[in-house]
C-alpha positions as CSV (number, residue, x, y, z in Angstrom):
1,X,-10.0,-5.6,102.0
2,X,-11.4,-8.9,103.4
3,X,-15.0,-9.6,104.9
4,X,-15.8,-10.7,107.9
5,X,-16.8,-14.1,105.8
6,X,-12.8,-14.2,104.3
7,X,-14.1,-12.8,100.6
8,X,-11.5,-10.2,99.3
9,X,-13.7,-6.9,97.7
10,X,-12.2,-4.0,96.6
11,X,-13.7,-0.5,97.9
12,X,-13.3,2.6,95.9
13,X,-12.8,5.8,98.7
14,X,-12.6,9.2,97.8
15,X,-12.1,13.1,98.9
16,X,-13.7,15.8,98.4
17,X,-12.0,19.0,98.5
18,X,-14.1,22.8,97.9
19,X,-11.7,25.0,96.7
20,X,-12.7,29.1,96.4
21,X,-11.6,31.1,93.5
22,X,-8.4,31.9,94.9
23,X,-7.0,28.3,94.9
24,X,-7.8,27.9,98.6
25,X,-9.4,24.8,99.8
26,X,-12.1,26.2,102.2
27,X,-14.1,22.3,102.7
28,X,-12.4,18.6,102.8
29,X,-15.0,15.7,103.1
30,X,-13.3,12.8,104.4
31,X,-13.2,9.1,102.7
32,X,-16.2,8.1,102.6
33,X,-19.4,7.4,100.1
34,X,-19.7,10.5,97.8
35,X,-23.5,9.8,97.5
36,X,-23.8,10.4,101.3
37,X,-22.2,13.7,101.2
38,X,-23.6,15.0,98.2
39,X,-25.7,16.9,100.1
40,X,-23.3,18.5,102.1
41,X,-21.6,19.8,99.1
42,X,-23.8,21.3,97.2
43,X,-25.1,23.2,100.2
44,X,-21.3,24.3,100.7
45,X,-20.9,25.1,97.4
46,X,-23.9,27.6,97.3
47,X,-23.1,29.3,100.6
48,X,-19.3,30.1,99.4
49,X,-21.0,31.7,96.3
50,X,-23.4,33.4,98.2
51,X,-26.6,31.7,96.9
């Protein structure tokens, strides 16, 4: 990836996928910055176990 100022930078992207205990994915979180969906997951998390 280059900036807007011509410096190449490397990003690091990921997905996050909530699978239930039968192997199903039930959630996908897009690419984006874990730390801003953090959140989101463990309040997914805890719902699909019933908490």
């Amino acid at each position: 990836m280059v900036d807007i100022h011509g410096i190449e930078k490397e990003k690091i992207v990921s997905t996050a996928f909530l699978i239930n205990s039968e192997g199903r994915i039930v959630h996908v979180w897009e690419p984006k910055k874990i730390e801003n969906s953090i959140d989101d997951i463990i309040n997914a998390v805890k719902k699909l176990k019933g908490m």
